[in-house]
C-alpha atoms as one frame of an Amber mdcrd trajectory, in Angstrom:
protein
   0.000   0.000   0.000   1.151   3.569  -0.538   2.368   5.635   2.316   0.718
   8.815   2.342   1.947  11.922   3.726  -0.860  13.609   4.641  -0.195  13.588
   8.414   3.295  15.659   7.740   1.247  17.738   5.991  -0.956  18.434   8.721
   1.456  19.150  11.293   3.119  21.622   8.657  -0.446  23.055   8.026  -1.187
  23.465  11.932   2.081  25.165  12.339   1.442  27.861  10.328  -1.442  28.205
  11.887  -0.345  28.775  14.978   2.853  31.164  13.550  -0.142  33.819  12.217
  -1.707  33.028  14.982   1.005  34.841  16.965   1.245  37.611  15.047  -1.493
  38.336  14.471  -2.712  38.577  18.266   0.076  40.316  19.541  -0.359  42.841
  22.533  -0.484  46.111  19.963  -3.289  44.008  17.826  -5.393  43.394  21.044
  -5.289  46.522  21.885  -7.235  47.296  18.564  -9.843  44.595  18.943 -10.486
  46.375  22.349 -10.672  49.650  20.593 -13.221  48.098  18.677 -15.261  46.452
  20.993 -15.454  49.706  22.475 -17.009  51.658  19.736 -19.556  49.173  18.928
 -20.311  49.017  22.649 -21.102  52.667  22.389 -22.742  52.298  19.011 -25.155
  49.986  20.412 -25.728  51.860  23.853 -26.519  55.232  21.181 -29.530  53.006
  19.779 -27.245  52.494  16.156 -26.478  49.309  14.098 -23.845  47.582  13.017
 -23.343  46.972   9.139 -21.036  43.880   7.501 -20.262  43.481   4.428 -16.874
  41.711   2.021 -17.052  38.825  -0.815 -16.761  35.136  -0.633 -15.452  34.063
   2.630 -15.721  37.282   3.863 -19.205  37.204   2.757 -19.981  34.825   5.215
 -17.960  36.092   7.917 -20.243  39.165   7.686 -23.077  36.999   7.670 -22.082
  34.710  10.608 -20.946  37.671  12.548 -24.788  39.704  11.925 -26.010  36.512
  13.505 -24.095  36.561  16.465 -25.101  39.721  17.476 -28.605  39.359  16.036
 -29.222  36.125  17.776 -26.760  35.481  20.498 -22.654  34.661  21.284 -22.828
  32.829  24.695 -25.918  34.515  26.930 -29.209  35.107  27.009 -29.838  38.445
  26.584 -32.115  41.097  23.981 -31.280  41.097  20.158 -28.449  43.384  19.089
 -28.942  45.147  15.509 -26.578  43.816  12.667 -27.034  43.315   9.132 -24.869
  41.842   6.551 -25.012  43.544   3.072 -24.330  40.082   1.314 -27.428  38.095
   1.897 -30.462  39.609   0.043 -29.869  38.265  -3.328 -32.494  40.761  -5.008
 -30.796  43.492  -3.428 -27.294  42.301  -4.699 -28.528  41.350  -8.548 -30.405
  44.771  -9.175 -27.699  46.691  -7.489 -25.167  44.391 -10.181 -27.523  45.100
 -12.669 -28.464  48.509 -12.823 -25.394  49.851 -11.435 -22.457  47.589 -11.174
 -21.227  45.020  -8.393 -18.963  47.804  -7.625 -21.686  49.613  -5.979 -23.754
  46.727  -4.012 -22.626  47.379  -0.700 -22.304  51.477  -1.003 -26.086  51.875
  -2.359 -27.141  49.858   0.655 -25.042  51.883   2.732 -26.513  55.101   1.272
 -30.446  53.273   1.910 -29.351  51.706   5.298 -27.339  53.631   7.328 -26.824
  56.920   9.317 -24.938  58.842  11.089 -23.147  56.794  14.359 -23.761  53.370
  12.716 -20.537  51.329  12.483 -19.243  49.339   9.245 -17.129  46.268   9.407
 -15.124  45.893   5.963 -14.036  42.821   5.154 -11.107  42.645   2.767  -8.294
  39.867   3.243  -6.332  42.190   0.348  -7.352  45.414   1.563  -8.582  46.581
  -2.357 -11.695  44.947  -3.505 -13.419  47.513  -5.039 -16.684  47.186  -3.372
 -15.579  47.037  -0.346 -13.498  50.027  -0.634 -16.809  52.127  -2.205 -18.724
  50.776   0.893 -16.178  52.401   3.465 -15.741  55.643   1.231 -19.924  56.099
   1.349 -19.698  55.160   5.661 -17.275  57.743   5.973 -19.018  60.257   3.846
 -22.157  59.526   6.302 -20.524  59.600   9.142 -19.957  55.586   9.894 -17.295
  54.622  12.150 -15.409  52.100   9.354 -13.859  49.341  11.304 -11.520  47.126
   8.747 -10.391  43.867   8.545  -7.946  43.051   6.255  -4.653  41.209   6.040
  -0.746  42.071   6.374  -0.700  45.061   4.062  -4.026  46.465   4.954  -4.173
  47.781   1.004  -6.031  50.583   0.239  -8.904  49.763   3.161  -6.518  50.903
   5.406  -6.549  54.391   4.856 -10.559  54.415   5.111 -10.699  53.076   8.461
 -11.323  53.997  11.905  -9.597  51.025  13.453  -8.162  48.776  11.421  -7.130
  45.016  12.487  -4.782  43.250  10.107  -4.499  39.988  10.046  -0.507  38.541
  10.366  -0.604  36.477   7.186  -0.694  37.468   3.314  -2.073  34.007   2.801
  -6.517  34.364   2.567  -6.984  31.143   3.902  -5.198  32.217   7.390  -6.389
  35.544   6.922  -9.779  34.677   7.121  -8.856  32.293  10.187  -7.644  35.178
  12.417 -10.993  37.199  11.418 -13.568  34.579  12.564 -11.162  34.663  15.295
 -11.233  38.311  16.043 -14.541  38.815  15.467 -15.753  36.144  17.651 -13.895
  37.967  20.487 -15.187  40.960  19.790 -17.996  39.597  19.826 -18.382  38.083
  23.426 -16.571  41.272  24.829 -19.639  42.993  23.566 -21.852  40.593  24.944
 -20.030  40.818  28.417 -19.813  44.235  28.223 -23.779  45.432  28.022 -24.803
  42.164  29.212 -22.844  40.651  32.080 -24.675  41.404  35.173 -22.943  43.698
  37.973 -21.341  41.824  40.766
């Protein structure tokens, strides 16, 4: 029978992991998920929503994070507002059809939100167009623009709030250490306006 290599693989595979991992959770990069946490803490004490949007994986990071907040993290507590800009597909084909996929996320921006809402822009380059028109639009509206992106934070960067970049170049682990921050965010949230006084 032929050997196969697949466990070396693994442990190669798990390594990395754990390499971007470390860099990209570093004491300076926890102090910007805090930062975060913060602002969306006040967004939500305000009586303001949270908006998500990005493409593929980030797609559905913005759509599993809108659920966390939406339905719940850990407690049991009231609904918190979020809504990801990826999921209503007749939104997302008239938008690409009358205008251009360029503009999905920006024109829902421009219907959706208002002043003291926060966006969270997912981009593991930093430059996908969309993305970039959605934070442009927040900013113009007076969003907070929280980005995710990876190593070189490309042109996202410079539209942000707070930015968190994730310490890889490689989207697969990019994405990783989002789910990762964003699920920490989210429970500090949580614990924050929901964690009953001692």
């Amino acid at each position: 029978m032929p050997v196969h290599t697949h466990r070396h693989s693994f442990q190669n595979i798990l390594r990395e992991h754990a390499e971007v991992f470390e860099a990209s959770f570093s004491k300076a990069h926890v102090s910007v998920l805090e930062e975060i946490a913060d602002r969306m803490i006040q967004a939500f004490e305000a009586g303001n929503k949270i908006l998500l949007c990005g493409n593929g994986g980030s797609a559905a990071d913005a759509q599993h994070i809108a659920a966390e907040f939406i339905g719940r993290f850990k407690r049991e507590r009231k609904s918190l507002p979020a809504i990801a800009l990826t999921t209503d597909t007749s939104i997302l084909t008239s938008i690409s059809n009358d205008y251009s996929y360029d503009a999905v996320f920006a024109r829902q921006i421009e219907g959706l939100g208002v002043s003291g809402d926060v966006l969270i822009a997912l981009s593991t380059s930093g430059n996908s167009k969309n993305v970039i028109l959605a934070a442009q639009k927040a900013k113009e509206m007076g969003l907070t623009v929280i980005g995710l992106t990876g190593k070189s934070g490309g042109r996202l960067k410079e539209l942000c709030d707070l930015h968190f970049a994730a310490g890889s170049s490689k989207t697969p682990h990019i994405q990783e250490m989002h789910i990762t921050a964003l699920h920490a965010v989210s429970e500090a949230v949580e614990d924050a306006l929901f964690l009953p006084n001692e």
